[in-house]
LORONU-360649 format. One record per residue (C-alpha): residue in three letters; x, y, z. Coordinates in steps of 0.05 Angstrom, whole numbers, padded with zeros to 5 digits, always signed. Layout:
! LORONU-360649
ALAXYZ;...
END
This chain:
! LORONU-360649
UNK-00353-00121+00285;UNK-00293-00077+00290;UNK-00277-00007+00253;UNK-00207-00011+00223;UNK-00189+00062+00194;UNK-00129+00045+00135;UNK-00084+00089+00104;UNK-00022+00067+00060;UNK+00027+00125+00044;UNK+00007+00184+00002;UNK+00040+00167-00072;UNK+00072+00243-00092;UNK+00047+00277-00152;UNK+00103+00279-00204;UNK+00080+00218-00242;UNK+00057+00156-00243;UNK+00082+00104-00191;UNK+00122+00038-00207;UNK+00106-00028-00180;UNK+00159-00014-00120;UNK+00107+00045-00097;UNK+00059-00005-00107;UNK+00085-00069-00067;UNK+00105-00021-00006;UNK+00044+00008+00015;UNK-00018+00021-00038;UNK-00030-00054-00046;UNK-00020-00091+00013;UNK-00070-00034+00055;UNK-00109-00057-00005;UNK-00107-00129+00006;UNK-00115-00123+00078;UNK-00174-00076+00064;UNK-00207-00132+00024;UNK-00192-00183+00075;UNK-00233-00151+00141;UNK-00291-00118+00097;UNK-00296-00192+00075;UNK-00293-00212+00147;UNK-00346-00175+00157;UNK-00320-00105+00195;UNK-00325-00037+00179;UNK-00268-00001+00140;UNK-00257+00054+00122;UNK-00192+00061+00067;UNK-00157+00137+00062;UNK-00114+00146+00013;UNK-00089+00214-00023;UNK-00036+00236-00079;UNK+00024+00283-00044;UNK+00017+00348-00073;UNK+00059+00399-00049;UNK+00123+00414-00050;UNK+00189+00435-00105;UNK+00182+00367-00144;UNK+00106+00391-00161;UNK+00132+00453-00182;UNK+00188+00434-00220;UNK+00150+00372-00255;UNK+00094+00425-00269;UNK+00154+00479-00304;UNK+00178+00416-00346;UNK+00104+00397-00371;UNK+00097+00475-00384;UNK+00043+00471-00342;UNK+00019+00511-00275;UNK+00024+00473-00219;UNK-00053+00469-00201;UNK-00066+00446-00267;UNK-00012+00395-00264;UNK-00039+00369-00203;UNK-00103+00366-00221;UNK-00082+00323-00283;UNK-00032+00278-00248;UNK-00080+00267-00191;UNK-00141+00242-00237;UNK-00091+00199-00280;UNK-00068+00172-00202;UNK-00134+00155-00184;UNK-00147+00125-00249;UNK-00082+00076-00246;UNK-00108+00052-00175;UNK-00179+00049-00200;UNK-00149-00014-00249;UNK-00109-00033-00198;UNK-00169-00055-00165;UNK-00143-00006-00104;UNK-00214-00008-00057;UNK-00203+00062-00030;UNK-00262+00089+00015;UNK-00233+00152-00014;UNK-00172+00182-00053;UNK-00160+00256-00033;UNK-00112+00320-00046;UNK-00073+00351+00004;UNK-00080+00407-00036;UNK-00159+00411-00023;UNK-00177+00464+00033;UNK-00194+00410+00078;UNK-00115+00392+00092;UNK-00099+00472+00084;UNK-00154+00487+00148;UNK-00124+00426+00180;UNK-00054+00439+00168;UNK-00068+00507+00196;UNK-00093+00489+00255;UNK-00046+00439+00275;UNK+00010+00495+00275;UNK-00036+00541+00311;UNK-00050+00489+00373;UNK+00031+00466+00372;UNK+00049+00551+00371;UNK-00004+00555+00433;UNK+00033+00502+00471;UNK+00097+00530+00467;UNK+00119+00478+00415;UNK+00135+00528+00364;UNK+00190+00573+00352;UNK+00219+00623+00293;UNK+00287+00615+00277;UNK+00340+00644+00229;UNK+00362+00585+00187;UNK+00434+00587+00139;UNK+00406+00550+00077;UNK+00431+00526+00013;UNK+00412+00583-00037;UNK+00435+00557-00114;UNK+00451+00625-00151;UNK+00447+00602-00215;UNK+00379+00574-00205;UNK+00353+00630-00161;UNK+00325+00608-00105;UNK+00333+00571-00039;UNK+00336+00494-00049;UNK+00287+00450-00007;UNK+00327+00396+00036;UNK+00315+00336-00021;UNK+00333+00385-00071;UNK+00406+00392-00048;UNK+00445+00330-00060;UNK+00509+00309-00033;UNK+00553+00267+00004;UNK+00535+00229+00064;UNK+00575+00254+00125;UNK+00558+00199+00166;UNK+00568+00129+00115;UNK+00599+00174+00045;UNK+00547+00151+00011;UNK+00558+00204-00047;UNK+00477+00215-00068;UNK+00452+00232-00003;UNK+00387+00288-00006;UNK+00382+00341+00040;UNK+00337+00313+00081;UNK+00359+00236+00092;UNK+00413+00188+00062;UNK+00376+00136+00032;UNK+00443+00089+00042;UNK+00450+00094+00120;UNK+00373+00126+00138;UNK+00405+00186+00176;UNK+00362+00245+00175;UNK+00405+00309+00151;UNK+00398+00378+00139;UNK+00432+00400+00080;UNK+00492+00436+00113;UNK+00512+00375+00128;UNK+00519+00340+00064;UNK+00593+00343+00039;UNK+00607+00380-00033;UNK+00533+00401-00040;UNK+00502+00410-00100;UNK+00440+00428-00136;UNK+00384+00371-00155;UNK+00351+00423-00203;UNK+00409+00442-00246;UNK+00467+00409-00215;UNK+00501+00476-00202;UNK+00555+00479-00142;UNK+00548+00553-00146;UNK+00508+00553-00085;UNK+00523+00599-00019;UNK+00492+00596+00050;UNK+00445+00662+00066;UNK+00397+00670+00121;UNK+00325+00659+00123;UNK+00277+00649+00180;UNK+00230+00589+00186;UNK+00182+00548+00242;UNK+00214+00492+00271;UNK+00171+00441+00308;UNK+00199+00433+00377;UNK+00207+00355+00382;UNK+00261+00358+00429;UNK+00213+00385+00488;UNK+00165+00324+00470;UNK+00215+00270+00458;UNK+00190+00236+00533;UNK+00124+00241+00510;UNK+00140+00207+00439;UNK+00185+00158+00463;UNK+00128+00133+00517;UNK+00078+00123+00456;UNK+00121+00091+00413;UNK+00135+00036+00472;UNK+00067+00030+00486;UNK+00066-00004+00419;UNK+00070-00074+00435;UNK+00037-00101+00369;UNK+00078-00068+00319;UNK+00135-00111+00280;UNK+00205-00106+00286;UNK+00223-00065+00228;UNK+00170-00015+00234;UNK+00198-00001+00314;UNK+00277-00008+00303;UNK+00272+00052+00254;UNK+00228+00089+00310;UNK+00277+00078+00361;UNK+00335+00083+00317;UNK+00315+00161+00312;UNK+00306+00164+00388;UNK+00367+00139+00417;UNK+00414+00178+00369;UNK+00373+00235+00391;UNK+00315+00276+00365;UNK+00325+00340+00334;UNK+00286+00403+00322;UNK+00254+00403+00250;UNK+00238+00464+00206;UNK+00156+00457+00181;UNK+00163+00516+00131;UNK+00199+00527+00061;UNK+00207+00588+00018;UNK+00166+00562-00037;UNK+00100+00583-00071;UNK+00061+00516-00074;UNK+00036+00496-00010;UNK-00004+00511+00055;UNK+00003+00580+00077;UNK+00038+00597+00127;UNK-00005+00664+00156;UNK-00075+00658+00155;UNK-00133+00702+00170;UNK-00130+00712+00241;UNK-00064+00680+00260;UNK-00010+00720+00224;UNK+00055+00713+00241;UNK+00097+00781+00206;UNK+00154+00755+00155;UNK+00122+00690+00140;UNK+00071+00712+00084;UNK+00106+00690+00032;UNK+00129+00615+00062;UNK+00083+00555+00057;UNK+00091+00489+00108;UNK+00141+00428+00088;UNK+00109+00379+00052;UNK+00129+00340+00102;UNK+00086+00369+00154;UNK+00027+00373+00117;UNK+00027+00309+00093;UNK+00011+00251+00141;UNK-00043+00315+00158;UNK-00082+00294+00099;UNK-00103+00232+00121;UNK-00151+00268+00162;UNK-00175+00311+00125;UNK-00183+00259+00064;UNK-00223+00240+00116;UNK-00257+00297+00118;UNK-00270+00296+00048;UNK-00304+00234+00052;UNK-00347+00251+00094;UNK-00372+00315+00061;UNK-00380+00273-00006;UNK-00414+00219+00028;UNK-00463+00249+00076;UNK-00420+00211+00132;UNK-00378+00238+00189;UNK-00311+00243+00199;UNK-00292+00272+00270;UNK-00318+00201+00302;UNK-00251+00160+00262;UNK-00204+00207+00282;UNK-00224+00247+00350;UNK-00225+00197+00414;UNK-00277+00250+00446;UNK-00325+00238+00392;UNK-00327+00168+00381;UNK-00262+00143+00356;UNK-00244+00106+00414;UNK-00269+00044+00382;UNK-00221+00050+00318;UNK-00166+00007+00304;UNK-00123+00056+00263;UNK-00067+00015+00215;UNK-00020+00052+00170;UNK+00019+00019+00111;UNK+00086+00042+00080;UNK+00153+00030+00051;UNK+00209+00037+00104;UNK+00237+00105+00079;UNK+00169+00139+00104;UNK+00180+00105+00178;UNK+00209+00157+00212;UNK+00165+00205+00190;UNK+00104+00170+00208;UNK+00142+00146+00282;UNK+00165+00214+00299;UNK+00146+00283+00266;UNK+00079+00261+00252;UNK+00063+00240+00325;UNK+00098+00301+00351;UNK+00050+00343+00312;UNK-00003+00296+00341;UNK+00020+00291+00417;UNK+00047+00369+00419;UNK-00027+00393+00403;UNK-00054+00370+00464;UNK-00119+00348+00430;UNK-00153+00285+00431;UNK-00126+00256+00358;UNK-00130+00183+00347;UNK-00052+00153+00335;UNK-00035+00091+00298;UNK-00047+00021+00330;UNK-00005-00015+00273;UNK+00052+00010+00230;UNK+00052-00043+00179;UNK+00124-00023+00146;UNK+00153-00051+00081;UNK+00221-00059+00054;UNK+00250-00047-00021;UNK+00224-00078-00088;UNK+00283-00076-00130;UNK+00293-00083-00205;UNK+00344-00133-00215;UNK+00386-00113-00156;UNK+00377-00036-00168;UNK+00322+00010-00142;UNK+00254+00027-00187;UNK+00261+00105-00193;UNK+00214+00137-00212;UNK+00254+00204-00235;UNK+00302+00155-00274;UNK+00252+00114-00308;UNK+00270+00047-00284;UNK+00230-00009-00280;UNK+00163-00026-00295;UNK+00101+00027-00276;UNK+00027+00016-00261;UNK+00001+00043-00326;UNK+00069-00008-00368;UNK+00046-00060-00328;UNK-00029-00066-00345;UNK-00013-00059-00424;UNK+00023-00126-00412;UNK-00020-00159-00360;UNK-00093-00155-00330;UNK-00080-00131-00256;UNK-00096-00196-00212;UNK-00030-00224-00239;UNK+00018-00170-00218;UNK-00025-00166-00151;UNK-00014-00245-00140;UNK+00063-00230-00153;UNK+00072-00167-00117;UNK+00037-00200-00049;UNK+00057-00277-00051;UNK+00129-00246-00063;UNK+00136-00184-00042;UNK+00188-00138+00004;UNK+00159-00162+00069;UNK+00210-00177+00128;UNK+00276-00163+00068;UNK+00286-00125+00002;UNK+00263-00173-00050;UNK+00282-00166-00124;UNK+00231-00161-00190;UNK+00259-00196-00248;UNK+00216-00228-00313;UNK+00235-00289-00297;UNK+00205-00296-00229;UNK+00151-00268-00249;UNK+00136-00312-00312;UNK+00152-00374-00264;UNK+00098-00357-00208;UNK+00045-00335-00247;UNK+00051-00399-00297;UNK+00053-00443-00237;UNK+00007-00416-00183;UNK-00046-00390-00222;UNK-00045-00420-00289;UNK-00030-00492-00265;UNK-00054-00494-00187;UNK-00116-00457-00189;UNK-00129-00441-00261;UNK-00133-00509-00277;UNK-00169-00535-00220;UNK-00222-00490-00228;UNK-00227-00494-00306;UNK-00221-00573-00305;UNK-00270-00597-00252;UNK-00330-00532-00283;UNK-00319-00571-00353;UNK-00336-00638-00327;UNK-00389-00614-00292;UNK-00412-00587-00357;UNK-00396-00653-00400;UNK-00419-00711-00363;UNK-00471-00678-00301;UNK-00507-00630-00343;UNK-00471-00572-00315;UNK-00507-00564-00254;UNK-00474-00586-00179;UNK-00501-00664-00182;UNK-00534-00710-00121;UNK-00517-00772-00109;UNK-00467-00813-00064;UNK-00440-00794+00004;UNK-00373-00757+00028;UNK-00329-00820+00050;UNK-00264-00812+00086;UNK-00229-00773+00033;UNK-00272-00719+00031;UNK-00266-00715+00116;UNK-00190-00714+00108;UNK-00196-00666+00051;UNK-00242-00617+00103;UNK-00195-00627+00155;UNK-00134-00608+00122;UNK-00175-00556+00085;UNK-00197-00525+00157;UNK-00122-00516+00183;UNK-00109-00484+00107;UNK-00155-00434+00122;UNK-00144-00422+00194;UNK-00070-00414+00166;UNK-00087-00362+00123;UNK-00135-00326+00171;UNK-00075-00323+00218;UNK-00028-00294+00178;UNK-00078-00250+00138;UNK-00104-00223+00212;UNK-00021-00212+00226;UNK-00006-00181+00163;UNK+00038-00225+00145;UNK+00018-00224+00071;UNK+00073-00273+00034;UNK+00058-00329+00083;UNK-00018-00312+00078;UNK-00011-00321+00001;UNK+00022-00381+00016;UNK-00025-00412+00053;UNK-00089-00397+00010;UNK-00044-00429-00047;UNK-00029-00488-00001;UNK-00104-00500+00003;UNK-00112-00495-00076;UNK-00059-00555-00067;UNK-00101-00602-00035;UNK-00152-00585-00086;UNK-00116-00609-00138;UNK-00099-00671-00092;UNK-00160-00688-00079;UNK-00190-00691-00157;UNK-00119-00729-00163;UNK-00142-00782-00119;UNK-00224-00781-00122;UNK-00209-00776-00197;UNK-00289-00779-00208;UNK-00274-00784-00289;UNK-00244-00847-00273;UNK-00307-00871-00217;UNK-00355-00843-00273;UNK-00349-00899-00311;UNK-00363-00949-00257;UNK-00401-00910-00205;UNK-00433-00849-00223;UNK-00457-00832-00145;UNK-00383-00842-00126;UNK-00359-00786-00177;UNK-00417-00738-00160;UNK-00393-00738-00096;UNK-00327-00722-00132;UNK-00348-00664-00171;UNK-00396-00632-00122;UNK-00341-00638-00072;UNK-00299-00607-00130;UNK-00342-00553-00149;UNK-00350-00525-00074;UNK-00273-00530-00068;UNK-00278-00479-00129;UNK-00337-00434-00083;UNK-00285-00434-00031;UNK-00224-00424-00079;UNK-00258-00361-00095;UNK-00275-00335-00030;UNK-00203-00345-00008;UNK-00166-00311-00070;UNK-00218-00250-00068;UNK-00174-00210-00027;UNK-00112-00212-00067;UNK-00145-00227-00141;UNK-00204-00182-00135;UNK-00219-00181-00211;UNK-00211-00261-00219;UNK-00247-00286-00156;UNK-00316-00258-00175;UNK-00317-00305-00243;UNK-00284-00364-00197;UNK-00352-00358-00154;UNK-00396-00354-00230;UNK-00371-00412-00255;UNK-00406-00451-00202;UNK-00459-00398-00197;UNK-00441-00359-00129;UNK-00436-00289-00113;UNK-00407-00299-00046;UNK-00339-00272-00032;UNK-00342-00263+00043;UNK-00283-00291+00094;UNK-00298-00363+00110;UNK-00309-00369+00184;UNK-00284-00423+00229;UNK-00347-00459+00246;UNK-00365-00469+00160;UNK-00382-00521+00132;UNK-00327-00511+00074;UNK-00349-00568+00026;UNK-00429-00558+00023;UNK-00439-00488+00006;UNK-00477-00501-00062;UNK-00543-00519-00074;UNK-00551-00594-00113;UNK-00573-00579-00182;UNK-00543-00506-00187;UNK-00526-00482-00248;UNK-00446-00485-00270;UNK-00416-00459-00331;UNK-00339-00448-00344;UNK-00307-00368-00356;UNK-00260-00389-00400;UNK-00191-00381-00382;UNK-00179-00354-00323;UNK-00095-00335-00330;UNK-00063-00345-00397;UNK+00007-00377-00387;UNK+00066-00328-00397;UNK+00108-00346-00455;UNK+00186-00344-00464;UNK+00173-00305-00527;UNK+00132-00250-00481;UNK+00194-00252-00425;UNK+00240-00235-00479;UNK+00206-00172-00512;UNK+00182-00150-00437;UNK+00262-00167-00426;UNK+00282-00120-00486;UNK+00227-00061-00469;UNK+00240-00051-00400;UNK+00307-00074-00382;UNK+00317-00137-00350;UNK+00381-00190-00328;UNK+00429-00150-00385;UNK+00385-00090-00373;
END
């Protein structure tokens, strides 16, 4: 069995994410998580909230708050919200623990050593009516490369240029909104990326596996040429810059972009995994000491690309040490709210703490993977999601499952019966189940998650096709062998049902497998037997309904709360 190390993008501090967040990164690592622990490999699934940087210390001013204890509040209420989300993370870190500080630390120490390093005076945006320099995302502006007239600091959003904020047109404050802002000097770190770009280039083509999106927006940032970036900001919140040992005179009072230390924590969440577990860490994450074997996969939304395609392995390449890379870059593209963006800072849409008031988690995870912003930008509306839930898990496998467990229960005693023999219809049924399954191995194995969904719901189809045409209520009253072979057939479908929805509806698929008394949700293999899992005379006993139908009446307040096709 392989070990498959997972991260999905670090969700940032300041608040609670919406189901965008979500879709993009936190649920599909999730899903895919699910699906090769139930294959039977090791996994290991690092995830960690974003803590540094100006929007932690300006969420933490509004709450009246410091920022540690902001952090520390936001984080737990973070870890919580995944928690119901059913998120199956190994481990959910801080990069504000001293693991990622160390880490951070070092990583700037090895690049200074190899020459990759250097101080430089910088002209930054300094707002004078809010006193202080402005971080890149914290000067807004437009876009002198598309006029897109909200471009940040650090990247237009509209044409995925990476800026610095001198070169945003009629700059202006995020904080306050002030234009009273003047160019001063100030000296900063910049990572040297344009002596390594060779070096990054080479690694990024020796990715043959990764999909299109995920390496256009890599190359995209090579061929228009890679610049120099600055690692450290004039802020208080953050990694040092000095440390014991490794001053560097003028920089005492400047901590590292959040940016930098960032993708850092997913080793040391590693790290702090392995101190809370009695495990070790160095062997996922240092080819000399054992990670050679690791098959490294990262998830995220397409803004976070170039970061994770560029700076991140610059810092990685430019230390010269042996640091496992990414094999995969599994990248996502936008879940929009009836055509616009979910934003977080503006409030729009629906968020992971809203959504479970309305609904029990398996239903948005069903929606947010069977329809979600794979290969385009893909749009959340009420509708939709009323439509899909009522009609793939209500009637497809809701249904099935509740309707064959209840005449189990009514007319064979509630236990799997004997009796009869599988005729041609249950062969065809195996058959067509078998290339279902392969289907859905083959796209789960590709991460290609909306087809995957698809064909685990195509195999819930011939379920219901196959009680269509057995129809062993209707046999039952001539030949009572002929319908056992019905139901049993029937209630395995329902073992297997369970087995394949596990990965995406981790909170439903466990009471699937109970209602024909199972407990096993592992990956069905190739070589299964698919239809004669169950032992004859187990007992079977219906959960009750398994999704509740969503009503117009519940579209139409949901519509009225949150916004939706007039909102």
């Amino acid at each position: 069995m392989a070990r498959i190390l997972i991260t999905s993008a670090l969700p940032y501090i300041n608040g609670i994410k919406h189901l965008g967040n979500l879709a993009g990164s936190m649920l599909p690592a999730d899903v895919w998580a699910r699906f090769k622990r139930a294959q039977g490999h090791e996994v290991l699934y690092i995830c960690a909230t974003d803590e540094h940087g100006t929007p932690a210390e300006l969420a933490a001013a509004a709450a009246g708050q410091d920022v540690r204890t902001y952090c520390d509040e936001q984080h737990l209420i973070q870890k919580q919200a995944g928690e119901a989300f059913g998120l199956s993370y190994d481990w959910f870190g801080r990069s504000s623990n001293p693991q990622n500080h160390r880490l951070t630390q070092h990583f700037a120490e090895a690049l200074e050593n190899n020459g990759l390093i250097e101080e430089r005076v910088d002209r930054m945006i300094y707002s004078i009516d809010d006193a202080r320099f402005l971080p890149d995302r914290y000067v807004e502006g437009t876009c002198p490369h598309c006029a897109y007239p909200k471009a940040r600091g650090d990247q237009c959003d509209n044409c995925g240029r990476l800026l610095d904020p001198t070169d945003l047109i009629d700059p202006y404050s995020a904080v306050s909104g002030s234009k009273n802002l003047e160019v001063r000097d100030t000296r900063h770190l910049y990572l040297l990326q344009t002596k390594i770009e060779p070096e990054i280039r080479a690694w990024v083509d020796g990715k043959t596996g990764w999909q299109q999106l995920a390496k256009s927006i890599a190359y995209k940032h090579l061929d228009e040429g890679l610049i120099d970036r600055g690692i450290t900001r004039d802020l208080a919140w953050g990694v040092p810059v000095t440390k014991d040992g490794f001053p560097r005179p003028g920089m005492e009072d400047k901590v590292f972009y959040v940016w930098f230390d960032a993708p850092i924590e997913y080793i040391a969440a590693t790290e702090e995994w392995a101190e809370a577990t009695g495990r070790t860490w160095r062997d996922w994450w240092r080819l000399d000491e054992g990670a050679e074997d690791v098959r490294y996969v990262q998830f995220m939304g397409k803004d976070n690309v170039a970061f994770h395609t560029v700076s991140f392995p610059a810092t990685i390449i430019g230390s010269g040490e042996p640091w496992k890379t990414v094999d995969q870059l599994k990248a996502f593209n936008w879940l929009n709210w009836y055509g616009s963006k979910f934003s977080t800072s503006q409030k729009r849409g629906v968020f992971m703490d809203q959504a479970l008031e309305l609904l029990p988690a398996d239903y948005w995870r069903w929606r947010l993977t069977a329809y979600g912003p794979e290969h385009a930008d893909s749009a959340f509306t009420w509708e939709d999601f009323q439509a899909s839930t009522n009609k793939d898990l209500a009637d497809v496998l809701g249904n099935f499952v509740n309707r064959i467990v209840k005449f189990a229960e009514s007319k064979f005693d509630g236990v799997v019966p004997e009796g009869g023999e599988p005729g041609p219809v249950e062969a065809k049924l195996e058959a067509d189940l078998r290339a279902a399954v392969a289907e859905a191995t083959e796209q789960f194995e590709a991460m290609e998650f909306r087809k995957a969904a698809q064909a685990v719901r195509a195999a819930w189809v011939l379920g219901n096709e196959y009680l269509q045409e057995a129809a062993p209520w209707t046999a039952l009253k001539t030949d009572r062998d002929r319908a056992a072979v019905g139901v049993r057939t029937g209630l395995n479908l329902v073992a297997l049902f369970a087995r394949l929805a596990a990965p995406i509806l981790p909170f439903t698929a466990p009471r699937i497998a109970a209602s024909v008394g199972s407990t096993d949700l592992s990956w069905p293999g190739a070589a299964e037997d698919l239809l004669n899992t169950l032992p004859v005379g187990g007992v079977v006993q219906a959960q009750g309904v398994l999704f509740a139908k969503i009503e117009d009446a519940q579209v139409a307040e949901w519509s009225n709360r949150f916004g939706g096709a007039e909102g």
